[in-house]
Structure formats: C-alpha cells, structure tokens
N, C-alpha and C positions, 0 to 999 in steps of 0.2 A: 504493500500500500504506500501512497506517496504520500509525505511529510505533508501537513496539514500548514500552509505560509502562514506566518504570523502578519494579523493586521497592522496596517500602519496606524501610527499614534494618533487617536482623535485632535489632539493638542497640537503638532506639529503646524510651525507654519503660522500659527496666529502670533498678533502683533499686539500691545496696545494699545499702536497710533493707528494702526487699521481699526479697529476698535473703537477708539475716539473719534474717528471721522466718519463710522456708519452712526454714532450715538448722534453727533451733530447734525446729520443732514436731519435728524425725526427733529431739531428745530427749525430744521428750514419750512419741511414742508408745513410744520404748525404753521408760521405766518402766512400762507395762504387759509388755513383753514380760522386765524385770529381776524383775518382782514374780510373775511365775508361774514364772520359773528358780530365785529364789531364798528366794523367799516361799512361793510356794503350792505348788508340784508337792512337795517335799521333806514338806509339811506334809502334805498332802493321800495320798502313797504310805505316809505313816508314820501316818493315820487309817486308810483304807481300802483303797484298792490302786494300782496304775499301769494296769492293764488297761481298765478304767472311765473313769478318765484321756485312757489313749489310744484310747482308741474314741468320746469325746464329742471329742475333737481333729479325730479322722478326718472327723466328718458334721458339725461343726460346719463344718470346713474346705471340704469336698466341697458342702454348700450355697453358701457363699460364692464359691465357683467355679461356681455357675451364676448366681450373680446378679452377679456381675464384671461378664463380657463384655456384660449387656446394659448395666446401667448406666454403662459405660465410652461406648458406642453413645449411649446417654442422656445423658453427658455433654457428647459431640459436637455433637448437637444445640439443646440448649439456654442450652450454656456455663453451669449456676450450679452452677458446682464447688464453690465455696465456701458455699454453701448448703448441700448436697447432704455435703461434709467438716463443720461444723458440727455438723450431726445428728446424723452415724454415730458425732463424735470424744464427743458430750453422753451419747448410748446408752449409749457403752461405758462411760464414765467412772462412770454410773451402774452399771452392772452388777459392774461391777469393786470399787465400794463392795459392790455384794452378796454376793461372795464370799464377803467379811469376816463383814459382818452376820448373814449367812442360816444353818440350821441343818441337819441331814442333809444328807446322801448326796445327795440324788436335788436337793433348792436349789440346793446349792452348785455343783454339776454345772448346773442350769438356766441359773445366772446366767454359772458359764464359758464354756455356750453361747452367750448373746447376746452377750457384752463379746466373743467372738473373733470370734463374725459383723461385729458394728460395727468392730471393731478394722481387721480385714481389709478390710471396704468404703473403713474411711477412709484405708488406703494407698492404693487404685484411687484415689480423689479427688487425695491429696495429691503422687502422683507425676505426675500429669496438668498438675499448675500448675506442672513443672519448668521447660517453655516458655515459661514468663509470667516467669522470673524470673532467668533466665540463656539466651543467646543459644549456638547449635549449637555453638560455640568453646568455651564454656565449659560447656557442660551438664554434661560428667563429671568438670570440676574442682569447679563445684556440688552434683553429688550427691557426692563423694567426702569433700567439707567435711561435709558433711547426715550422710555414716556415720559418720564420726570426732566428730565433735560430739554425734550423737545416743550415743555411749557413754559419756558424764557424767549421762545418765540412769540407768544402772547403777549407775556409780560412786556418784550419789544415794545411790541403793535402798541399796546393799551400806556406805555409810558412816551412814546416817542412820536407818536403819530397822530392817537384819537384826541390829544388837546390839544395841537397845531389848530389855528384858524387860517387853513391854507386849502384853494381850489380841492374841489375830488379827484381829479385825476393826476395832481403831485403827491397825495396819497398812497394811489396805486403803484402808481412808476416807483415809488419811496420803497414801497412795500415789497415790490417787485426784485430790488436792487437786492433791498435785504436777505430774500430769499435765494437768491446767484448768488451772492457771498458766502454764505453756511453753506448751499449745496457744494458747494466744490471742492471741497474736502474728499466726499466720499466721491463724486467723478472721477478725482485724480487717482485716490490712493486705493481705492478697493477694488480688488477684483474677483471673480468666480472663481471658487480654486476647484472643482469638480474638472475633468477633463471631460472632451467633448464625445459625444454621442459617436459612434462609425456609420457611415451611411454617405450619401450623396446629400449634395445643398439643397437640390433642388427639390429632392421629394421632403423637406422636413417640415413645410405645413401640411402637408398631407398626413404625415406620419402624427405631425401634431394631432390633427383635429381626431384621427382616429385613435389615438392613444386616450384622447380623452371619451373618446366615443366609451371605448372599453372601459376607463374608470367610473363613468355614470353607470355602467351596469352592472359594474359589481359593487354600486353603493347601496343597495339594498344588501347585501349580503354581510358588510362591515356596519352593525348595528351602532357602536358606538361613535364613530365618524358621522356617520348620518343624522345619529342627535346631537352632537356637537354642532355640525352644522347650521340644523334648523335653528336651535337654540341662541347659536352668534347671531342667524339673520336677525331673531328677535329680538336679542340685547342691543345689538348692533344699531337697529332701525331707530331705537331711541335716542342712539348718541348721535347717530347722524343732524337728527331733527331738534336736538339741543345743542350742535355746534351751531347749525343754522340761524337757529330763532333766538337763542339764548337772551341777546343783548335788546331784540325786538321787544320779547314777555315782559324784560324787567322795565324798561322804557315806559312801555304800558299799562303793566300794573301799578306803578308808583305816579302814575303823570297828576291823578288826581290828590295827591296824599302831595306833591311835590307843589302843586298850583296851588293848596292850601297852606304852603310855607311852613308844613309839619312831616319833613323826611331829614329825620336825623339820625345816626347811630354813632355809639363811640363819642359823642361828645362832640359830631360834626355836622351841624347846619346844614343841608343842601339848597339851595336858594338861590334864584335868579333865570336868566332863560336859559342856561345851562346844567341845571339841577337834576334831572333824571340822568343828564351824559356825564355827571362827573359820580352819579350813583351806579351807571353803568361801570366806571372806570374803577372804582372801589369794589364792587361785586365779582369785576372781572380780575381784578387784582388778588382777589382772598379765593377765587378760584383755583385760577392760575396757582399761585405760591401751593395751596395745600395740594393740589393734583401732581406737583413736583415732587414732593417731598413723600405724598403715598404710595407714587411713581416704583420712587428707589425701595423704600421701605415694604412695597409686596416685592418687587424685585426679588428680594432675598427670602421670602415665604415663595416664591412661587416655581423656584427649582423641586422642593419638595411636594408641594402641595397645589398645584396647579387651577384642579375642581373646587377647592373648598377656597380658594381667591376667588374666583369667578363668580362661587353661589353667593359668598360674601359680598361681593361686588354687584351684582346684582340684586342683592336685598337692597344696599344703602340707597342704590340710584332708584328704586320702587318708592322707601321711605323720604327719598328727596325733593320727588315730585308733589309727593300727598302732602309733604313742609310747605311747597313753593304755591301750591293753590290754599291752601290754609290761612301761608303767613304775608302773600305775595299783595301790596299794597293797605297793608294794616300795619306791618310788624316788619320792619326792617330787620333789625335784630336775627328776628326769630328767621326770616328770608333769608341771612347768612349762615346759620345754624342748621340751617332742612338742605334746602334746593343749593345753597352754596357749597358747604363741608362735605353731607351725603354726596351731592352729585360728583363733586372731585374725585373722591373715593370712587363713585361705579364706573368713572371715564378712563378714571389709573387702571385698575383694576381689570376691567373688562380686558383692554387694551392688550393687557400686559399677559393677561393669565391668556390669552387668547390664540396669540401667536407661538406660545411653548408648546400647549397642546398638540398645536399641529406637529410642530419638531417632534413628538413625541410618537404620534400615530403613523406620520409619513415615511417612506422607506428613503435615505438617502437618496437616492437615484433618481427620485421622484420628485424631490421637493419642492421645485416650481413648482409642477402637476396639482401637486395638495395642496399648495398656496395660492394655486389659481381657483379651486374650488372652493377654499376659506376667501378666495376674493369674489366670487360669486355673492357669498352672501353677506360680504360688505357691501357691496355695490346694488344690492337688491333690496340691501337694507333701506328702502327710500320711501315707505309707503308712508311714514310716518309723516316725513315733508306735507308730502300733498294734504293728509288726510288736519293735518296741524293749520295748512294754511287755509286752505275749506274752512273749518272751523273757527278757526280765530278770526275771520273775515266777515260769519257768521254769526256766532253765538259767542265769541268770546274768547280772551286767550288763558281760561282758566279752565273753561270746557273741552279745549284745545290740550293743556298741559295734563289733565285727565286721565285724558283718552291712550295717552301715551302708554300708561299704566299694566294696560290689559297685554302687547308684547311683551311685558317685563314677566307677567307671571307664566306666561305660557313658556317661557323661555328658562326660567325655572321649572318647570315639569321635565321637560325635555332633560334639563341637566343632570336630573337622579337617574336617568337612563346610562349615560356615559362612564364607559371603564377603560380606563388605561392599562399599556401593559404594565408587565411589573419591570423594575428598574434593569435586569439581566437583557430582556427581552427589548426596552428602549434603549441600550448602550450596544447592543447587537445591530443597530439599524447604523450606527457610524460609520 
C-alpha cells in the first residue's frame, strides 16, 4: 500500500499584513453601505419617496443573486478572485460617485442600481479570500475583527461627512474616494492561494453554471446547509432593511418629539433645524462604536461556538426592534438601549457567526461555490426593503419596523434545525 502524503499545513502561507488588509477592505465596503443609511436613503425619501427606493433595492438585489452562485462557481474554477473583487469594488465606487453627480429620479435610481449590483458581487469575491488569509482556527476570529473594524467606516461617514453643509454630490465623490483608499489594501496584497481548477478557459462558465446546477440538487439532501441557508435569508432580510432605512425611522420617529424642543438624552439638547440629523449622528455613533467592539468580542466566541452567536444574535436584533417601536419617538434613552445596543449586537453577530458556518460546512475546493449560495440568500434577503417601504409610506414607520419581526422568528426555527460537523471532521475539509 502506498504511504498515505501528509497534508500540507493549514497555517502555511498566511501573513498578518494579508490579514490586515482583507480586515480593512470590510471598512471600505461599510462606507458605501454608511453612505446610503445615512446619506442617501434619508435624502433621497425626503426628495421622492421610499417605495421606489425599495423596489430598485428589491431587483437590484434579486439580480445579484443570480449572478452570485455562478460566479462564486467561476471563482472556483479559475481562482482570480482578486481580479474579479477589483472590478466589481472600481464599478461600484464609480456608480456610487453617480448618485451624487447624476440628476432625476429615474439617474439616481440607475446609478443605485449598478453601485449595489457591484457592491454585492464584490462581497461574493471578498469573503471567498477569507481562506487565503486566516487558517479554519481562526477564520471566525478573522471575520469577527473584518465586522468590528469595518464599523469605523460609518463612524467615517457619520463624523466627516453627514455634518458638512456641502452640495450632495461632494458627499458622494467624498465618500467614494474614501472607499478606493481602504479598498486597496486588499486589491494589492491578497490573493487566492487555492490553485487553479484543470480544464480549458473557455468551457469554465459552463462548467460553472452546471456545477452549481449539481449543488442545488443535492441541497435537499444536506439538511443542515439548507437550514442554515433559509435561516440567513431570514436574519439577513432584516439587516439588509435596517442598513437601508435605519437613519430614515429615526428621523421620523423623533421629528415630532424634536419640533416640540423635547429630544434630549445624556444631558444633550437636540434643537434647531438640524435636530433629528444631529440625533441621527449620535444614534449612528452609539451604533457604530458598540457593533465594533461586539464585532471583535463574538469574534473570539465564534471559533467555538458559531450557532449559539447567531441564535444569540438573532434574539437581541428581534428584542431590538420590539425597543425601537416601543421607545422610538417617546424615549430616546430607552431608543438607545433597545433598537441601538440590541440591534449592534444582531448586525455583529449575524454577520460574523455567518460567514464561519459556511467555512465550516463547505468543502475547501468549493468555497466560492458555498459562498455563492450563502450569497444567494444575502442578496434575496430584500423582501424586507420593499415590504418596509410599502408600509412606512402607508401606515407608518412603526408598523413598518414591526413587520420586520416575523423573518426574525422564523429564522430562529430554522436555526435548531442546523448541525455542524464535529471539529475532526471540519479540520479535514482544509
């Protein structure tokens, strides 16, 4: 019998200035996701409406999720992730200036359309090179660092830009820049260390789309995958729709508590015609900071314990919501304590515990593949949008925040379904 070759060392190879620079770019891409929570959607519901909004969200999103899974497939195959993350990160960053720049209704809406197509592809790219730069041990103390750090990208937006009294479209470009400054760290320094697929060039979207062909049909068969999945759509669908509207809700719930010259917390006034934007800036601020800091701090629970982050993560953000319509326009205070503190917590948390899972279920060789499919149901996660800005257009942005609710628990059901392997069995996949 022949000598069984000993595997190479899952460690070899990694750096921790490769490391540093994949943690960095998850700030880059936050200041696109900071600059439509607190820039653009608030601007944009208070030109023309949220309905519009949320429906170019919905198909913007809903496309990006068919072109996930293949390119994920496509990633597989030819390894130039970092190629392939350049382009999407250049796209967007462009598009993202156009927001700014561009005029009507119907531009401004075009350009949100491509910046969140690219936007989205370039997480499929950048979460795929998690493997390239922290080893199975540490992957979910890696991405846990990548969430908590990528909320200095907010912090950015919300210290440097949303109190500027400067044109909208020197906003975006601003925003823009900032976002090509942190991405380029990981353009330059990281690369795919998988070697590449054998095959011809020419057949590897073919091979792609039928590779994935094949993984949809054996995802009935992989029970716990399959509820992981549904389950992220569902947590998922809530974050999505509270990056969006976040800065919108609080705007709105406090406008009347704010017109009567009684919005104060902490000993601070809010008052003037700036009053709800500088309580947005404070809300986004105690966001931000605590969603860092629970970032790092599951980080290091979520090597071990991956599901019990996530269910955890999922309670607070259920408990955050029932805070934020409770306290939302009565109780400042209390509106940092629910919807501010809880919600940081399921935004860390989901995020974080989310993307290990996959490392864990996915077979090396595959990991685009499975990360296209965990990008399915990011990218699908959108129902929320539309069904938030419906609502809030109609009946209210409390009946709106609500309604959110009912994803969260079904997504919890889903979760006690889900079993990992055991730790022999996930260190075999290296």
């Amino acid at each position: 019998m022949a000598p069984v070759p000993t595997p190479p060392s899952t460690t070899a190879g990694f750096s921790r200035g490769k490391a540093a620079a994949w943690v960095v770019y998850d700030l880059a891409n936050t200041v696109y996701a900071a600059t439509l929570t607190f820039l653009f959607t608030p601007w944009f519901a208070d030109q023309f409406d949220r309905q519009s909004l949320g429906i170019t969200q919905t198909i913007s999103m809903a496309l990006a999720a068919i072109l996930v899974p293949v390119l994920g497939a496509l990633t597989d195959k030819t390894v130039k992730t970092r190629g392939y993350l350049t382009i999407a990160t250049l796209a967007c960053i462009a598009a993202m200036a156009g927001m700014g720049l561009c005029s009507g209704q119907a531009a401004i809406l075009g350009c949100f359309f491509v910046a969140n197509i690219t936007y989205n592809l370039g997480l499929l790219f950048y979460n795929a090179l998690l493997p390239s730069v922290a080893s199975d041990e540490r992957a979910g103390l890696v991405s846990g660092i990548g969430t908590g750090v990528g909320y200095f990208g907010t912090i950015l937006v919300l210290v440097t830009l949303l109190p500027l009294d400067i044109p909208q479209g020197q906003r975006f470009v601003a925003a823009a820049a900032m976002f090509l400054l942190f991405a380029l760290p990981c353009m330059a320094l990281v690369k795919d260390r998988r070697p590449p697929a054998p095959g011809p060039t020419g057949a590897t979207v073919h091979d792609a789309a039928r590779s994935l062909l094949a993984t949809l049909r054996e995802l009935p068969h992989h029970r716990s995958l399959l509820c992981f999945l549904l389950a992220n759509f569902c947590l998922v669908d809530v974050l999505n729709t509270a990056i969006l509207f976040f800065a919108d809700f609080t705007q709105t719930a406090f406008a009347e508590q704010a017109a009567r010259g009684e919005l104060a917390v902490f000993g601070l006034a809010f008052t003037g015609a700036n009053a709800t934007r500088d309580f947005v800036q404070l809300a986004g601020l105690c966001l931000n900071v605590l969603a860092l800091l629970f970032g790092v701090l599951l980080g290091l629970f979520t090597d071990k314990h991956p599901l019990a982050v996530m269910r955890l993560s999922a309670i607070a953000l259920l408990c955050g919501l029932l805070g934020g319509a409770a306290f939302g326009g009565s109780s400042p205070l209390g509106y940092l304590l629910t919807l501010v503190m809880l919600g940081a917590l399921g935004l860390s948390g989901i995020w974080t515990a989310g993307r290990k899972v996959i490392v864990l279920l996915a077979p090396r060789e595959r990991i685009g593949e499975f990360f296209g499919l965990y990008g399915i149901t990011v990218k699908l996660s959108v129902v929320g949008s539309t069904v938030y800005g419906w609502l809030a257009d109609t009946a209210g942005c409390k009946p709106a925040l609500l309604a959110q609710g009912i994803p969260i628990v079904i997504g919890l059901v889903l979760l006690t379904a889900v079993r990992l392997p055991a730790p022999a069995a996930a260190g075999g996949r290296a």
